[in-house]
C-alpha positions, 0 to 999 in steps of 0.5 A: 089713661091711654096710650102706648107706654100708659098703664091700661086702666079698662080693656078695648073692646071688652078684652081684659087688661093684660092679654093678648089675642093671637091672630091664626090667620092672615085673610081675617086680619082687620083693615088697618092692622099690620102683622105683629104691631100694634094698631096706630091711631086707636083711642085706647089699646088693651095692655097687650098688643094684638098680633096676627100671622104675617103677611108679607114680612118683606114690604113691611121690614122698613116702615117697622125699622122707622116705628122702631127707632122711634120706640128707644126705651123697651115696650113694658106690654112687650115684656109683659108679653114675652114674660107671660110666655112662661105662665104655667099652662092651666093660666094660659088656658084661662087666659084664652078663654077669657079673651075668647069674646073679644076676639076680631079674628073669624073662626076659634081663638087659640089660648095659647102663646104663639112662641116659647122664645122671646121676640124683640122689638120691632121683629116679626114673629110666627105663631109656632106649632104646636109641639107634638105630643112625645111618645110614651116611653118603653116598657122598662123592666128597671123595677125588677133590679129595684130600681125607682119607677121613671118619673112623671113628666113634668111642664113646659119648663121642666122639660126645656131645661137641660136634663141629667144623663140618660140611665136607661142604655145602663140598664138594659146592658145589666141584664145581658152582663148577668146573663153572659156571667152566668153562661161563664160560671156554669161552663166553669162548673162544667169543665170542673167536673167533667176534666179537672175533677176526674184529674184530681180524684180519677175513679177507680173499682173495687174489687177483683172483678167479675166475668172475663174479658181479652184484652190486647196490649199492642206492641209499643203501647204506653202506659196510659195507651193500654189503660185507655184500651182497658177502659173500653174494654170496662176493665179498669174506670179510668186511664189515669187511675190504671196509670197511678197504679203502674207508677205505684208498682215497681214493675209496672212499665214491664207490661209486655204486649199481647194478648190478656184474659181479665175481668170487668171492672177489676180495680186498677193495681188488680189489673196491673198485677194481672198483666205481669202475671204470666198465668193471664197471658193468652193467644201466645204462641212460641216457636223454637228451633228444630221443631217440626209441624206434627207432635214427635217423640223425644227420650223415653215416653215424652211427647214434644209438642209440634207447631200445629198443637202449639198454634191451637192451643194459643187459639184457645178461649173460654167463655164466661160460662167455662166453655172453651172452644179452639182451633184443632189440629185437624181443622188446621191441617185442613186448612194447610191443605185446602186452601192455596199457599199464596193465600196464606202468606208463603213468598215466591221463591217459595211456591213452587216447593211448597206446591209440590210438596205433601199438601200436610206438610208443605208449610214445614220450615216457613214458620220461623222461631220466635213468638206471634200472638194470636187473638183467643177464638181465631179461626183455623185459617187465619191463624195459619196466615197470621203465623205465616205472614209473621214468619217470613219477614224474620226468614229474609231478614238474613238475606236469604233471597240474595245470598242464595241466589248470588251463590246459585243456590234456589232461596228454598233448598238453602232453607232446606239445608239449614233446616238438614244442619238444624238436625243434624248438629249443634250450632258449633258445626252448622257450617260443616255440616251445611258444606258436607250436604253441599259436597255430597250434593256435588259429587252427587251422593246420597246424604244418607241422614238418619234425622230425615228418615225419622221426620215422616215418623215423627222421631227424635232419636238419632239412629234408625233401624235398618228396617227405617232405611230401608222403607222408602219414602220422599224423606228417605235419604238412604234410598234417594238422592239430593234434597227433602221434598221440605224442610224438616223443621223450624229453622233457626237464624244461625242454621240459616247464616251456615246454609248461606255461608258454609265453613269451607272444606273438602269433608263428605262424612261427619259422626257425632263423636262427643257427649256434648254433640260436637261431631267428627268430620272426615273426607276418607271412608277410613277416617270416618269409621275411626271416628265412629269407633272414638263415638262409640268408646265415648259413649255417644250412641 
């Protein structure tokens, strides 16, 4: 049976019913044939028509509108075709081959349908490429968080349809989370260990320690400040334990500053009960009043230490072996007298005195009461210019430099005149005994001083042989007129403020007339001898 809507009941030209031959090229296209429809005026067609590429789609638009208004119902071979397209690929290519011999275009048929996607009637068509081959997915390490292999991929069919949300970009962000989450405990193990850790539980050694070490506890230091400092000098293990343990001692924030000798790796309430301890403090060195730089006898065979021994004993150390090494006497006088007064610290208004003066004693007077602390093994030198330079500050913090000049006075011979008033009275009586010097200077008069013969004998006593007035000397007031060559000792702040402020008055005599060493004070010759008598009944000297 024939025709277009028949059932194809034998092949043309031996193609099989059912199947189509695709056309690859238009310059093998047979005469008669028009591109994408079937031929017209044949005998018997196969059931399926035979298409070739298009040619000139263009000229060909009407005559296929007239052919297709003709055709009102559907094309069963068309559906057929176009049904077939969905064959699963093994069938098509069976399908090709077979249709291999029937075919009229030049070259080799392709077994393939020209499209994935249906062509109405009476519409032109091209032979689509084919698709191209996707690329083998990326290596993915999903099987190693347990995680099913990727799928094989499936036909044609499977792959045209929509396809679920892709899982990969999920997976590939796992590992870095993981890894990130790791760098975050392990930083917090870290920092556990390293600060929160010695916070709750500080560490701390037992035991009193062993060797010695010299610590300094510097003025205004805090109490984790000083334990920071043992620290780095591997006395106690750590700052907060040495701060537990002050806060655990009652007397623990009265840790005065200074120098300390300690052991290493001593427990921390040790080293806090060390630094109380005032058997453990080094390098100090104290300054009173009146006391002159070379060692002098007091009352009977007692020996009153002089500023040069108090200063090198505080340079004194020992070593952990036991040996102890200081700076002497000697070197520091060496020191005093060798080394240019500027260099060690002495202010201006001060030079020209102390340059005159006896190279081994012109520091007398400059080194003030009060306490320095020197570290443990200085030089001779440098503890002269650490004492020096401590000093001076607390001589002119009474004014000395101003007062002194506003009275007319040099600022050095007013620290001489307090240190004659040290001497010579108790602190009730600087003011007089300041303005007696002044008086006599005025008249002029010899100041006819006992205390200032004995300073070059290194003596306390307060009276002096003829024998000792008569000798001569720089410091011999019976003899010399005016002032010192130095001062005649440590000058205390009160002797300083009567040297500046004298009480007023017209005296030129005084005698120590009382046990408790007030003195009687007289402006006549005659008035001074009474006063001598009432000393001597008293029992005074």
């Amino acid at each position: 049976m024939t025709g277009r809507h028949g059932r194809p009941d034998a092949p043309e030209n031996g193609t099989p019913s059912g199947r189509r031959i695709v056309k690859m090229s238009a310059s093998t296209q047979r005469p008669g044939v028009r591109a994408g429809r079937p031929v017209a005026g044949r005998g018997q067609t196969t059931g399926r028509p035979v298409v070739a590429r298009p040619v000139d789609r263009s000229a060909d638009r009407s005559a296929d509108r007239s052919a297709d208004r003709s055709a009102d119902h559907g094309d069963a071979e068309t559906e057929r075709h176009y049904a077939s397209a969905w064959l699963r690929p093994e069938q098509i290519e069976r399908d090709a081959a077979d249709a291999d011999a029937q075919t009229d275009v030049a070259g080799t048929a392709v077994g393939a349908y020209a499209t994935d996607r249906p062509v109405g009637r009476g519409s032109d068509r091209r032979d689509p490429e084919p698709d191209p081959e996707p690329a083998e997915p990326e290596a993915d390490p999903g099987w190693l968080l347990g995680d099913d292999p990727p799928a094989p991929r499936g036909d044609a069919l499977t792959e045209a349809l929509p396809q679920g949300r892709e899982e990969r970009p999920r997976r590939r962000l796992l590992w870095p989370g993981i890894a990130v989450l790791l760098v975050v405990v392990l930083a917090g193990g870290v920092f556990f260990a390293r600060d929160l850790l010695p916070i709750v539980f500080p560490p701390d050694y037992d035991g009193p320690g062993t060797g010695r070490v010299v610590v300094e506890v510097s003025d205004g230091s805090s109490t984790r400040e000083i334990g920071e400092q043992l620290v780095a000098d591997d006395v106690v293990a750590s700052a907060r334990s040495f701060g537990d343990a002050a806060e655990d001692n009652p007397n623990g924030r009265g840790i005065q500053p200074g120098f300390y000798e300690l052991r290493r790796q001593m427990s921390s309430a040790d080293a806090v009960e060390a630094l109380l301890d005032p058997a453990t403090r080094v390098g100090r060195l104290e300054i009173r009043s009146g006391v002159q730089l070379d060692d002098t006898v007091g009352a009977g065979d007692s020996t009153v230490p002089g500023v040069l021994s108090l200063i090198s004993r505080a340079t004194c150390t020992v070593d952990d072996a036991g040996a102890e090494r200081c700076a002497s006497v000697a070197d520091l006088r060496a020191a005093m007298a060798d080394t240019d007064p500027a260099e060690l610290g002495v202010p201006t208004w001060a030079l020209d005195g102390v340059r005159r003066a006896e190279p081994a004693r012109r520091l007398e007077g400059l080194l003030a009461p009060g306490t320095v602390d020197l570290a443990p093994g200085i030089g001779a030198r440098e503890a002269l210019e650490q004492v020096v330079r401590a000093s001076v500050p607390r001589i002119e913090a009474s004014g000395l430099v101003e007062e002194a000049e506003a009275r007319g006075v040099p600022p050095y011979d007013a620290l001489i005149v307090a240190s004659l008033a040290e001497r010579e009275g108790v602190a009730a009586d600087f003011g007089k005994v300041a303005q007696v010097i002044y008086n006599r200077l005025a008249v002029p008069m010899r100041l006819q001083f006992d205390s200032t013969v004995n300073y070059p004998l290194d003596r306390q006593t307060l009276l002096t042989s003829p024998f000792d007035r008569a000798r001569p000397g720089p410091y011999n007031t019976y003899l010399n007129l005016g002032l010192t060559p130095t001062p005649i000792g440590a000058v205390s702040p009160e002797a300083l403020r009567a040297a500046l402020e004298p009480t007023p008055g017209p005296w030129v005599y005084f005698v120590k007339c009382q046990t408790d060493g007030i003195s009687c004070f007289a402006v006549a010759p005659e008035e001074h001898d009474a006063n001598r008598r009432l000393a001597q009944e008293r029992g005074v000297y």
